[in-house]
C-alpha positions, -999 to +999 in steps of 0.1 A: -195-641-481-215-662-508-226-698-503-232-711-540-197-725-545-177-693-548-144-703-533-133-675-508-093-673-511-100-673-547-121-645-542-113-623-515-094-598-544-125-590-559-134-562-533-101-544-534-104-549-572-137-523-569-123-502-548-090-498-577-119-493-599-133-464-570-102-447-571-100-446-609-133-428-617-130-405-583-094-393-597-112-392-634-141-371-621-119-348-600-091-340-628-113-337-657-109-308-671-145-308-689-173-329-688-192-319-658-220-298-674-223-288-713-256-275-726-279-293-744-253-295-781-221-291-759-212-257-784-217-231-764-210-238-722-195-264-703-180-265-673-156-288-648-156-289-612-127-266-619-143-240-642-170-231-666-160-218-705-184-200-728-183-192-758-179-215-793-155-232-815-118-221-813-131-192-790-139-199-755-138-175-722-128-199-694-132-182-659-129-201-625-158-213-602-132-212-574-142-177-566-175-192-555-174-209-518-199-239-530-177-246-559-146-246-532-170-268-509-176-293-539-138-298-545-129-297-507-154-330-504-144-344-538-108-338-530-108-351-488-130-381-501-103-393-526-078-391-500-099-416-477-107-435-502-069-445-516-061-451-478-097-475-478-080-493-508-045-494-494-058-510-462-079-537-482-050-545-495-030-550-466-066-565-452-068-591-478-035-601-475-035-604-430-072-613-423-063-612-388-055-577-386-095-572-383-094-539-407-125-550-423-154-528-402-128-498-401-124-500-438-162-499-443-166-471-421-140-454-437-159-460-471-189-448-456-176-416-447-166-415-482-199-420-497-214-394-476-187-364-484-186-377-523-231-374-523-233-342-506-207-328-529-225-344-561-256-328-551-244-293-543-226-289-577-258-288-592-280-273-572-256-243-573-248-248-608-287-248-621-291-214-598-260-192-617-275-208-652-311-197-659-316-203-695-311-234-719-311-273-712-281-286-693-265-322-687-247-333-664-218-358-685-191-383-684-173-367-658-199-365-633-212-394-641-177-410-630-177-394-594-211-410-591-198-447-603-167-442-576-199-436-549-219-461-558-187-485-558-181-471-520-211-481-509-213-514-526-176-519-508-187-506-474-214-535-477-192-560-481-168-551-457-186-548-429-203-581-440-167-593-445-160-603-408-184-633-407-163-650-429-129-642-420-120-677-414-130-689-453-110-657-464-076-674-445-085-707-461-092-724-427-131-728-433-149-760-433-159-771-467-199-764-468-216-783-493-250-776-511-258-812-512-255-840-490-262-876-498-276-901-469 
């Protein structure tokens, strides 16, 4: 995997460790009940993947984007691309722990796939979103921002896990010992 001294069995956690991390901000990003969209002070509209509220203070009129098939889309893809990726992680684990098994270019795919159902649905939100709204600044917040970490995460993983079979023999520990430096 790396060649400057990084010792692989100590290592070979550190993947499934991001993809933990994946799993954490998709399921953050998917449950939040705000913190999608707010305009520009955050007083008057915001709105979740869920639903958007208007209104300000203690008084807030909360209706549901479900009605609307691109809002049902975007939590379809949100939704079947958290399901992949807690099998991805699952199988890392079990990966990590048998290298033999050879799960490693399945996993990747898998996280692939992921990446590609979580970016379409992170670009239809507000595409659709910026058409209902017409006036005022929006921004997209903490929420969103999260289901973009947990894809960028998945396609860092995918990366390494397809590069991951090269070096299935330092991940069981039976590698040669490669040094940088050799004295004659």
């Amino acid at each position: 995997m790396f060649r400057c001294g990084i010792a692989y069995p100590r290592c070979k956690w550190l993947v499934p460790l991001l993809l933990l991390f994946a799993v954490i901000f998709d399921i953050i990003a998917v449950a939040a009940q705000s913190g999608w969209v707010e305009d520009e002070d955050g007083r008057s509209h915001y709105a979740s993947m869920w639903q958007e509220c208007n209104g300000s203070k203690n008084n807030w009129l909360c209706s549901s984007l479900m009605d609307n098939t691109w809002a049902q889309a975007v939590a379809a893809l949100m939704i079947i691309g958290l399901i992949i990726l807690i099998i991805a992680f699952i199988l890392s684990v079990v990966a990590m722990c048998n290298v033999s098994i050879g799960l490693f270019i399945p996993i990747g795919v898998m996280l692939i796939i992921v990446a590609i159902l979580q970016i379409i649905a992170l670009i239809i939100y507000p595409v659709n979103f910026n058409e209902r709204i017409f006036e005022g600044q929006y921004y997209y917040t903490w929420a969103y921002g999260f289901g973009w970490g947990a894809t960028i995460l998945c396609i860092g993983c995918s990366i390494l896990f397809c590069c991951l079979p090269r070096y299935e023999d330092e991940l069981a520990g039976n590698g040669k010992i490669k040094y940088l430096y050799t004295s004659e």
